[in-house]
N, C-alpha and C positions, 0 to 999 in steps of 0.2 A: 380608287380614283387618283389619277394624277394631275397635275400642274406644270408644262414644261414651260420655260423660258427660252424659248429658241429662235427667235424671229430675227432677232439681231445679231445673232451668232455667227463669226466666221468659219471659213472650212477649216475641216481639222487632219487634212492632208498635208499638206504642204504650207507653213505659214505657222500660223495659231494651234494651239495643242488642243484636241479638250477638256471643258472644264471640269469644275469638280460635280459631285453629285449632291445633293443635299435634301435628306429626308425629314421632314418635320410639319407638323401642322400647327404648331406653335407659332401667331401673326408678330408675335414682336422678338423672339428668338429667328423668325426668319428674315424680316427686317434689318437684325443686326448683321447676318451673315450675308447678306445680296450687300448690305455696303461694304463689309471688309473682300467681299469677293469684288468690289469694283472696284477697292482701292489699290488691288492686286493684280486688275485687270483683265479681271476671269468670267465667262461666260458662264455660268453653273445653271444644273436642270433640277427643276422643284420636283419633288416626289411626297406624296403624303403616305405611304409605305415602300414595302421594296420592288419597284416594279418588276409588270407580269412579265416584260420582257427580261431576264434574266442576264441578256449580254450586258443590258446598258449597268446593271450592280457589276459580273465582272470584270467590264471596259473600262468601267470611270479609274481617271486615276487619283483621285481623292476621293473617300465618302464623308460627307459631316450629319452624323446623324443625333438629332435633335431628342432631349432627352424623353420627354414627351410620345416620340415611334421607336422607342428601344425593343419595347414589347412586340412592335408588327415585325420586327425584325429578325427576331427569334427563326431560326431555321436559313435564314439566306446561307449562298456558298462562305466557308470562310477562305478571309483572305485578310491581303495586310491593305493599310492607307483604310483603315475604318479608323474615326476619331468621333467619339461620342461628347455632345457640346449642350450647353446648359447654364441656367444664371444663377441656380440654387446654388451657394456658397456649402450649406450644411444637410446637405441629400444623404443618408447615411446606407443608401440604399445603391448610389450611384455607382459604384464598383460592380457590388454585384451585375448590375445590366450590362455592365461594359465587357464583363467575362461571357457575358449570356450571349452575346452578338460577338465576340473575338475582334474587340475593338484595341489600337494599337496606344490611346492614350485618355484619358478624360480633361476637356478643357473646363474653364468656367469662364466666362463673362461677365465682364471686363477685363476681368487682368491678364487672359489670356490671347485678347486681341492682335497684340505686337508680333507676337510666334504665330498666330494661324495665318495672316495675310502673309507673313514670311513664308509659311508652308504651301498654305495656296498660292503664289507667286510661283515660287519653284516647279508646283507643279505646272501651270503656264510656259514656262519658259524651257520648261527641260533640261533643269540643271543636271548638267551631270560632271565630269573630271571638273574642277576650275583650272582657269590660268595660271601658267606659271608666270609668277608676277617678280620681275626683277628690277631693282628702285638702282639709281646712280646718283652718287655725292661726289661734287670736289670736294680733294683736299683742301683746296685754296680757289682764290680766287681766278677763273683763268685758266683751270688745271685741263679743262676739254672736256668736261661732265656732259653737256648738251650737248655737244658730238658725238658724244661714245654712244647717248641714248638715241638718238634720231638713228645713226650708223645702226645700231642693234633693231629698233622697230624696221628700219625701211630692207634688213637683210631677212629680219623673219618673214616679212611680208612678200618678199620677192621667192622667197622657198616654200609660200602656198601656204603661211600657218596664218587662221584666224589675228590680226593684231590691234592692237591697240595703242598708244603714245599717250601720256598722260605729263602735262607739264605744270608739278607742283610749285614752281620758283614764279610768286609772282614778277619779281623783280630783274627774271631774266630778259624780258626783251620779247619772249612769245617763240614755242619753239616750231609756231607755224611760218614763221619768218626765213628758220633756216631751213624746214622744207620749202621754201618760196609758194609757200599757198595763205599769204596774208588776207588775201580777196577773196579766199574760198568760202563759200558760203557754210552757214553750218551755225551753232552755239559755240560761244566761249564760256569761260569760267564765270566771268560776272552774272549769266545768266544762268549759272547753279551752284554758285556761290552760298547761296542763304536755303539749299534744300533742305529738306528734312525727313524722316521716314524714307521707305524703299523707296529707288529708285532703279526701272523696270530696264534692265541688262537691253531686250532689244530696243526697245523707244532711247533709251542712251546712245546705242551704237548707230542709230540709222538719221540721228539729229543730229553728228557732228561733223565737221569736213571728212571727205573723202582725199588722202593724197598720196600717191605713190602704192597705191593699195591695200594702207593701212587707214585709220581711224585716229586723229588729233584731238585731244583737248586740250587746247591753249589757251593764252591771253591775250584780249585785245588792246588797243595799241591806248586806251583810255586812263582813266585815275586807276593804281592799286586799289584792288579790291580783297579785302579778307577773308578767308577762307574760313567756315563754321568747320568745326572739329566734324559734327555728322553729316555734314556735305562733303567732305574726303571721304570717311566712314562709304558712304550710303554709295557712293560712285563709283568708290574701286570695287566696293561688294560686287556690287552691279555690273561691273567691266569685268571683274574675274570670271561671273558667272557664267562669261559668254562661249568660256574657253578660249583655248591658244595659247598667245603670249600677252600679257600690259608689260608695260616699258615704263617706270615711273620717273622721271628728271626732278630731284629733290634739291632742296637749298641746304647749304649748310648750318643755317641757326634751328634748332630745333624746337619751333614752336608749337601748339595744341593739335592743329593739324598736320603737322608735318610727323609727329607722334603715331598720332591715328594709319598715317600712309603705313610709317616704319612697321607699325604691328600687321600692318597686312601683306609685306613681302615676305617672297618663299626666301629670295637670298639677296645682298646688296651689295654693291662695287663701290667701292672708291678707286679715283680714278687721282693719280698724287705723281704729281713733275719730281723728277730724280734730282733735288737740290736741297740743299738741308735745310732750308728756312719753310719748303713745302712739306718738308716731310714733319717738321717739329708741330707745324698746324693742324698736320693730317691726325697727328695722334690724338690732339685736342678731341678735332670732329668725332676719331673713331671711339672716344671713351665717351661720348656723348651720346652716339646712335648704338654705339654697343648696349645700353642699356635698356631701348627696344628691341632692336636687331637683334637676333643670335646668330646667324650666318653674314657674316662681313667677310669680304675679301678685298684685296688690292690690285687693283692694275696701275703700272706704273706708266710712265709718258717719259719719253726723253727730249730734249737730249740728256745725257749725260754728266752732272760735274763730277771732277776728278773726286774717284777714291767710292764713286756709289757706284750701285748697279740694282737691276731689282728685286736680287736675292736679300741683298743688305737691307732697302727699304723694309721689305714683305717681312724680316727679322727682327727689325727698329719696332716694326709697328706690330709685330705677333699680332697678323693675318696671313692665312692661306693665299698665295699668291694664284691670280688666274693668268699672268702673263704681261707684256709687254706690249704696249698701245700705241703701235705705230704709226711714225708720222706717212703722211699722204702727201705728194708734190701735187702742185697743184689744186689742192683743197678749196681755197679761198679764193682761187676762183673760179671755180666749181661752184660755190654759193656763190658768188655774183652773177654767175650764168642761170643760178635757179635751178643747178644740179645738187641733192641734198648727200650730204656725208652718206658713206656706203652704199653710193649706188652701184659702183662697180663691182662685178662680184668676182675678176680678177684683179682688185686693187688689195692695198695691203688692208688698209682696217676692212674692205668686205671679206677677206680670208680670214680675217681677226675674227670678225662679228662671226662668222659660218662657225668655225670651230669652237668658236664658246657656246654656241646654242646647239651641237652638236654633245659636246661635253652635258648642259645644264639639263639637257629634253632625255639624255641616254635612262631607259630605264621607264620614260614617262608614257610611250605608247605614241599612235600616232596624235595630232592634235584634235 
């Protein structure tokens, strides 16, 4: 006898994945798994054994099978994404079953709730490669951090890669400003500021401005609003998930959240003006993010004072040098036109941004 839940259910062509599977005639073990399956966003099919139909056991791409139809279970095809789930804490038996069915883990309920909606989400979404997630710090105040990062999203975005802009600095000003899409419609950060738990990669990506044909999360032009350590956490989870590239624009004090960001980049730039009073601050910031960071590097910005150059910086500050951050004539006004840094991608910083993501993707496949 089965049970399906499918009346509400999207297509799972194009769009929505499908969901998990879930075997059990247990009413309050199923209960608990149709809300962690809603909290993950997932459409799942009730089964009270393994159905006759034998594709929908092979197809699903999760099974959660209830400790209770371990036993009907016996003989199905083996295969992996079996998770055998249960509330009994001290089943001494519960291994056993889980060998018997070539199940890939055993949960228990409750404590195991946080990782399955995790697991069942993924499978939703389709996670597969994440983002390469690259964060930017000034050295100083001023140094061109919010240029370098818009310049980098709006260059990966114009060469067809999935992208993302994420502007951690509440106090910069909104880096939907210098794309000139203040009015764009969409969420800002105050409005997930206070999340908590997963946060679903596509419902992220398709609730924020759209500009330049990337994906902004900014600030609005309102009171500072603070950021929850697991509302960074849960967001960039979320936005890496989606693939491609995040872009992350960081502040340089490194507080709870800004912690949480630095742990989830692949690699981070400092972006430091060739003058020695920048350069002495940058060392500060870099011995600070150095201690989440393990990949820091330096790009430096000129002009020039006499006796530096970027070799000298990238040495001062023992960081790998990614190069020289050139100036652009005409820039500023180019944002007052409501043309965003790196639009040209015969300009010097679009040649900049292309060959650094050139350089950072080599090896990564396509996006």
């Amino acid at each position: 006898m089965a049970k399906s839940i499918t009346s509400d259910r999207a297509p799972t062509g194009e769009g929505r994945r499908a969901g998990p599977l879930i075997v059990t005639e247990d009413a309050d073990l199923l209960d608990d798994l149709l809300r962690l399956c809603a909290a993950a966003g997932a459409h799942p099919e009730v089964y009270h054994s393994v159905p006759e139909r034998g594709a929908c056991w092979e197809a699903a791409p999760l099974i959660l099978v209830g400790d209770d139809a371990a036993a009907r279970c016996r003989g199905a095809v083996r295969r992996r994404g079996v998770l055998l789930v249960g509330h009994d804490q001290d089943d001494p038996e519960v291994w056993r079953r889980a060998v018997e069915i070539g199940a890939d883990c055993v949960l228990r309920l409750p404590d195991a709730e946080g990782w399955l909606v995790d697991r069942i989400a993924d499978v939703v979404e389709g996670a597969g490669r994440q983002a390469l997630t690259v964060g930017v710090i000034g050295g100083r105040g001023g140094a061109g951090a919010s240029t370098l990062a818009c310049a980098l999203a709006v260059t990966a975005a114009r060469d067809g890669r999935r992208t993302m802009l994420v502007d951690g600095d509440p106090l910069g000003g909104g880096l939907d400003v210098l794309l000139g899409g203040e009015q764009a419609e969409g969420l800002r950060w105050p409005d997930l500021a206070a999340s908590k738990g997963r946060v679903a990669g596509g419902a992220l990506e398709e609730s924020l401005p759209s500009l330049w044909g990337l994906r902004v999360l900014s600030w609005d032009r309102g009171d500072s609003v603070t950021i929850r350590p697991e509302a960074m956490r849960s967001v960039l989870a979320a936005a890496r998930r989606r693939g491609g590239v995040v872009v992350v624009d960081l502040p340089r004090r490194v507080d709870d959240a800004t912690a949480e960001a630095l742990a989830q980049l692949d690699l981070g730039l400092l972006v430091v003006p060739a003058e020695l009073r920048a350069v002495a601050g940058a060392k500060r910031v870099a011995s600070i993010v150095g201690m989440v960071l393990r990949d820091l590097r330096v790009v430096v910005r000129g002009p020039y004072a006499a006796g530096v150059d970027e070799q000298w910086v990238a040495q001062v500050l023992d960081l790998p040098l990614v190069g020289e951050m050139p100036l652009e004539v005409g820039l500023m006004a180019g944002l007052d036109a409501g043309t965003p840094p790196g639009d040209s991608a015969r300009g010097p910083l679009g040649r900049f941004c292309t060959a650094f993501w050139e350089r950072a993707l080599a090896g990564e496949g396509a996006p």
